[in-house]
N, C-alpha and C positions, 0 to 999 in steps of 0.2 A: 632430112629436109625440115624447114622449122614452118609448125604452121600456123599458120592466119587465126589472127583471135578477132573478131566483132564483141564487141561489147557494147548492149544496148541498155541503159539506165532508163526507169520510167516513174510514174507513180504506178502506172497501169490500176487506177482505181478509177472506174473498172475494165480492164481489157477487154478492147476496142476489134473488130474484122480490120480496120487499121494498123493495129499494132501485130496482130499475125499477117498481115500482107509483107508488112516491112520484113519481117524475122524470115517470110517463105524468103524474100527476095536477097536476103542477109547471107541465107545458108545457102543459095545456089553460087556463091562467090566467094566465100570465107569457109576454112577448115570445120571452124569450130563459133559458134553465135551465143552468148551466154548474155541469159536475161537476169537485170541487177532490179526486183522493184526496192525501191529507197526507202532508209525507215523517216524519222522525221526532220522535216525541211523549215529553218527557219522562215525562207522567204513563203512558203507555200503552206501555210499552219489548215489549210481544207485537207492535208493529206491524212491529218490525224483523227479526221472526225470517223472514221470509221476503225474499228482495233484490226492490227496487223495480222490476226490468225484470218478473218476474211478473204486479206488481201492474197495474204502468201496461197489460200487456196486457189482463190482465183485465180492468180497468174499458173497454179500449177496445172490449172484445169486445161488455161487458153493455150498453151503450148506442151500440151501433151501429145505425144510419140511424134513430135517432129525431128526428121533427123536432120544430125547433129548440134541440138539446141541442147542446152541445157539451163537451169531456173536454178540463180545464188541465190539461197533467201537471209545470209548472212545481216544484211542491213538491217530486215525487220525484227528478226532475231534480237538483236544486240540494242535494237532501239537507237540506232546511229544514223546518219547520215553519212557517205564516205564520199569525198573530193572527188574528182576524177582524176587530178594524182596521184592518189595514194589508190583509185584501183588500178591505176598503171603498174604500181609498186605489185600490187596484189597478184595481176594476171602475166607479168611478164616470162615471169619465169617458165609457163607456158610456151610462148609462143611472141609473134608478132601482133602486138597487139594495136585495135584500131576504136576507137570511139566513138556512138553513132549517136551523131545530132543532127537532129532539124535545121533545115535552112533558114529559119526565124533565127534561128543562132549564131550565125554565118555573116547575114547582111550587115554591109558596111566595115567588112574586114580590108577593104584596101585601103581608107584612113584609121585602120586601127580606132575603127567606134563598136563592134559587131559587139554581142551581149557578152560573147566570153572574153575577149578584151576589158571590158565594163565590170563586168559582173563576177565571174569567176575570181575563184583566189589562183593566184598565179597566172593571171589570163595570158598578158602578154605574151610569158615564156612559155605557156602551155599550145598559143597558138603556131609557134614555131617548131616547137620540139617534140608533139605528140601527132601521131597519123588518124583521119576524122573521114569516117564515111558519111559521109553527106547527103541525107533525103530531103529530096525535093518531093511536097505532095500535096495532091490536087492542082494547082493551078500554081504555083510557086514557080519563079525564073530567076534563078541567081547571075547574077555577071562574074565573068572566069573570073575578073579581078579582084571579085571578093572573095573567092575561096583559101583556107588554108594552104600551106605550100606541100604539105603533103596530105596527099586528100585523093577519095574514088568517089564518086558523084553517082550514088542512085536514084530514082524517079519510081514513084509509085500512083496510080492512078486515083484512091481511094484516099478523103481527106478527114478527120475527125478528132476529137481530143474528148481525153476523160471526162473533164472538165462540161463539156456539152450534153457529155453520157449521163453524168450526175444529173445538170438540170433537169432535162426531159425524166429522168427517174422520179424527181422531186415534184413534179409538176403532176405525176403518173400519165404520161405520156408513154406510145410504145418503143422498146428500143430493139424489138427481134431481128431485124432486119442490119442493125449494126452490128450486134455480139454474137460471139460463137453460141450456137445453142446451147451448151452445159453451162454456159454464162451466166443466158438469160433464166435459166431453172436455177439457180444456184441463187440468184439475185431474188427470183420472187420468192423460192422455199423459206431463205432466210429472212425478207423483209428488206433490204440495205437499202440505202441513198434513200427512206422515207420520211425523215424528219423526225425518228424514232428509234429507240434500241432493236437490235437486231432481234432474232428470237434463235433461241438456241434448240428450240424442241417445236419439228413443224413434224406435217403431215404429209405422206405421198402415197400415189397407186403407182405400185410396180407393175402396168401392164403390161409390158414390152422386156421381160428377164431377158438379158446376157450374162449366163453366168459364170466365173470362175469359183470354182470348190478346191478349199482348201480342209483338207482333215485330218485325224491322227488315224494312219495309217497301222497303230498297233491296238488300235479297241475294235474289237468286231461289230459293233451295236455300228461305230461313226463308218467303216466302210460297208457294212449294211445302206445306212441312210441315205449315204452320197450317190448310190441306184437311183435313189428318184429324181435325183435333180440332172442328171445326165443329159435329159434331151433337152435340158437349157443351157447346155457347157455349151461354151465357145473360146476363142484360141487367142481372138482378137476383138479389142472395145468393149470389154466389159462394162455391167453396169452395175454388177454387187458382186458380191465376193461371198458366199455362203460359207460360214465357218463348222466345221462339226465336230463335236469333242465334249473339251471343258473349255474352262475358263483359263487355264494355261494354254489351248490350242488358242484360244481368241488372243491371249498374247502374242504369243509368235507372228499370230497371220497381221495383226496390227503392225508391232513393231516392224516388219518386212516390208508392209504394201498402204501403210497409211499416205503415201506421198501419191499412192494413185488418188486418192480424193472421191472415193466411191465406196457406199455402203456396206457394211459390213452385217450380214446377218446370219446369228449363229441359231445353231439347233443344236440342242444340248443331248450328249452322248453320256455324260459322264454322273456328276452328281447333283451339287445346287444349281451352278452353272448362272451365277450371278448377272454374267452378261449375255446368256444366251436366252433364248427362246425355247417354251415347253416342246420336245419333238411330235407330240399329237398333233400340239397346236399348227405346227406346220406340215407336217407328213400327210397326215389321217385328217386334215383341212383341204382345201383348194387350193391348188398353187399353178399360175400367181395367185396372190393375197389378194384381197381391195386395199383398201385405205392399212398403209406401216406409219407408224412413229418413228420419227429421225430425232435422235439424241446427239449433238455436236460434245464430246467430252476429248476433253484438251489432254495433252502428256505433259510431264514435268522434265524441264529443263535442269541439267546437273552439271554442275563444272567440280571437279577435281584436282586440287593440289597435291602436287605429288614434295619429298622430303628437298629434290634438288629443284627445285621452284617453277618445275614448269606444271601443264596443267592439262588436263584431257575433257570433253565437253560429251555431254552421253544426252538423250533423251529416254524416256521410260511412262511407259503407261500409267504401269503400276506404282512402282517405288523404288526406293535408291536408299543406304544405308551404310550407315559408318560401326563399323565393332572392335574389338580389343582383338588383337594379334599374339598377347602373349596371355599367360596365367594373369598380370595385373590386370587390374580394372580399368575402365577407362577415365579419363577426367578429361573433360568437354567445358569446352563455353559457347551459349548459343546466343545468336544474332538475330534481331526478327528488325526488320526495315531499318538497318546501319542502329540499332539502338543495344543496348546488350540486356538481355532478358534475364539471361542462367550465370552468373559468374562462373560457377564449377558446377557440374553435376560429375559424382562418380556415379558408375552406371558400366554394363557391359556393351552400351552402344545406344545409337538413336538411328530413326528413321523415320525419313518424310512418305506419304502418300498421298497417291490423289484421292477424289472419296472413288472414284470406281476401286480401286486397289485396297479401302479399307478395308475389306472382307477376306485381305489375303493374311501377310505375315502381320499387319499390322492390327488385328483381331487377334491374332494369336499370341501377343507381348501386352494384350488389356486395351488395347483401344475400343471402343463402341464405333458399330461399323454405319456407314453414314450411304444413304440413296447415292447412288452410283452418280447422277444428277445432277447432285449436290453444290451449289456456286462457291464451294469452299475445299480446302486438305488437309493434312493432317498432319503434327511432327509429334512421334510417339520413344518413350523412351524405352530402354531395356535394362528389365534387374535393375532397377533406379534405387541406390542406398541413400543418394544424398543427392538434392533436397527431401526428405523424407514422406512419401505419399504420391509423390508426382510421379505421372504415367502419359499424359500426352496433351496437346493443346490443337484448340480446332483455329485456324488460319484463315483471312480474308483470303478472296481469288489473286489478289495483286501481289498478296505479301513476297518477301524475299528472306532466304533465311541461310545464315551461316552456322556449321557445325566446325570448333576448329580443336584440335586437338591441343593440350597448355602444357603436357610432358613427353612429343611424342619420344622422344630418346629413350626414356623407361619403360611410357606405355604408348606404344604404336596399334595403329589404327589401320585395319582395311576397310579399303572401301567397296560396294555392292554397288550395280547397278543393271536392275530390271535382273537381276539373279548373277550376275557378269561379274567374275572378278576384276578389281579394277589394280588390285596392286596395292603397296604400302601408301597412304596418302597422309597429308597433316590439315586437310580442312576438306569441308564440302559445301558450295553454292549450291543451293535449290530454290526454285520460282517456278509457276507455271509457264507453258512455253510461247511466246508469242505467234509461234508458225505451226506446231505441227499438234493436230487433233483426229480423231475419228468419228466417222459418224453412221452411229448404229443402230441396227434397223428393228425395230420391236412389234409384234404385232399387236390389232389394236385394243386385243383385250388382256395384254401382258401386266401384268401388276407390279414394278420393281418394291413395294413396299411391302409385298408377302414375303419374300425369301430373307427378308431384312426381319422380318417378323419371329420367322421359323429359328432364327438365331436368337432374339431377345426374348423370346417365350417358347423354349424348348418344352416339349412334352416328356413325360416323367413314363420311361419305358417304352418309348417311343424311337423310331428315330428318323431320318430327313432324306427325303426323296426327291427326285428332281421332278 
């Protein structure tokens, strides 16, 4: 049986107890309710005032564990706006698919005047040939006459728009009573809608731990530790995610469960443990904590061409890298914002990093490793012969950077991502990622500039301890 697609578009900046009303009332009727928030909108240039990683968390926050919803963040992602035909294109192959617009969008469809008649591209033939679940809300009365000819008409009691959410933000007005609670903590921790840069590094009291423990189940010291945090396990609605290990355990638990949109804090089991926390300082401390440091640090977006021209899209905390597949060397040309930086470098490879991930491979091939922090990344080379001296170049947050291979037939190239083989490829897109980040919990007397330290002023007979 083919099922039912709702497809709900929004800016959802910032998501509204309105906009989860609609999606409860969406998925008591439809299969399947998939939330699209849009990346940038000519007509509506307010969507862009705040960056896309805020947004996409938000929306991931405001409909989490609703069944059968799910959150495309493809839009923000890609920095697109998509038609509502071409997400027809997109979802059909699913299922039955239905379109969900407000009744503002509707009125005046029995002269063929209503907004998406007007306003839409393709409107006319869109209002014929596509199926439109229809909210009416708060006070809204549509006449049968104006509705689409294929159309289910829902009513929702609750009326509000992002739009009114912002002002009262901006006014500092309160809005607890509109947004879902993890909303409204997610909107003050970070600052947004103030007439100001967000902040990427706030503070919080973990009063109230729920917590999921994730740890490497093969070092005794991290299944020792994970004892203490037991009587704050829970099964369901966590609120941090306690990591215990290394700094490869903090990867894994990242890469898996970054779309929960909840802290991560680690206690280090292993060595330097870069992103972790000293385990005195949490164990042989008070726990809960008072006052954590929250670190928002973004993943890097990677796309992949592969030799028959298509392409594969990965994210990665750490790093992503391109090397020689055969005895030859490689010969690259590198790209930084559409401009060409490197004509050839021979070399046995290059690798991007974020600075959390400097401290990993990308330390280990000459880079200087950089505050985890850091508003910048890294493109670092390997066994560089030529240009002669070159080892790595430190990158704006925005930058975008092509790695392409100029002989792959001779010398082919694989590609790595977040340690993952990717297969034979002939190019690599890298850019930080506009959607998917972590955010990490540090207690408040952690220093990330010591361990950083303990690498660039090694001791002579000495050696490093976590």
């Amino acid at each position: 049986m083919t099922q039912s697609i709702a497809v709900y578009g929004g800016s959802f900046s910032p998501p509204g107890l309105h906009h989860r009303q609609i999606v409860e009332h969406l998925a008591e009727q439809f299969d399947r309710v998939i939330v699209v928030p849009c990346g940038p909108r000519p007509d509506k240039p307010s969507n862009d005032d705040l960056a896309p990683i805020y947004r996409a968390a938000m929306t991931d926050i405001a409909f989490a564990g609703m069944p059968r919803v799910e959150v495309d963040l493809f839009d923000l992602e890609q920095a697109t706006f998509t038609r509502t035909h071409d997400l027809q294109r997109r979802y059909e192959s699913r299922g039955e698919v239905w379109h969900v617009v407000g009744g503002d969008l509707i009125s005046g469809g029995r002269k063929g005047e209503s907004f998406i008649h007007r306003h839409w591209q393709h409107g006319p033939e869109l209002w014929k040939a596509l199926r439109f679940a229809v909210v009416e809300r708060g006070h809204q009365s549509l006449a049968a006459e104006d509705l689409p000819p294929q159309h289910r008409l829902f009513r929702t009691g609750l009326d509000g728009s992002s739009y009114a959410l912002r002002e009262r933000l901006f006014r500092g007005e309160p809005i607890d009573a509109l947004v879902p609670p993890r909303i409204a903590s997610y909107i003050e921790r970070h600052g947004l809608y103030r007439g100001r840069m967000p902040m990427r590094t706030s503070e919080k009291v973990l009063s109230d731990p729920r917590l999921m423990i994730y740890f490497d189940e093969r070092n005794p010291r991290a299944r020792d530790f994970a004892r203490h945090f037991r009587p704050f396990e829970v099964t369901d609605s966590p609120n941090c995610i306690v990591v215990i290990g290394g700094d490869g355990t903090m990867l894994h638990c990242i890469q898996q469960h970054w779309r929960k949109r909840i802290m991560f804090l680690g206690v280090n089991a292993g060595h330097l443990g870069f992103l972790l926390n000293n385990a005195k300082d949490v164990i042989d401390g008070k726990f809960p904590p008072g006052n954590i440091v929250l670190r928002q640090m973004p993943l890097l977006y990677i796309r992949m061409r592969r030799p028959d021209g298509s392409t594969q899209d990965a994210l990665s905390f750490n790093d992503a890298w391109v090397e020689r597949s055969t005895g030859q060397s490689a010969w690259i040309k590198v790209t930084v914002d559409g401009r060409e930086r490197m004509e050839k470098v021979v070399c046995d490879g290059a690798l991007v990093s974020t600075a959390a991930g400097s401290t990993a491979y990308a330390q280990s091939m000459g880079a200087k490793p950089l505050l985890a922090d850091t508003p910048a990344w890294m493109l670092v080379g390997s066994n560089v012969m030529t240009p002669a001296g070159w080892k790595s170049a430190l990158l704006p947050f925005d930058a975008e950077v092509e790695i392409e291979s100029l002989d792959n037939s001779k010398r082919p190239l694989n590609g790595f991502v977040h340690g993952t083989p990717m297969g034979q490829v002939t190019s690599m897109y890298a850019r930080m990622s506009r959607i998917a980040s972590a955010e990490l919990a540090f207690m408040a007397n952690h220093d990330l500039a010591e361990k950083i330290a303990q690498i660039q002023f090694p001791q002579s007979g000495g050696s490093l301890s976590a």
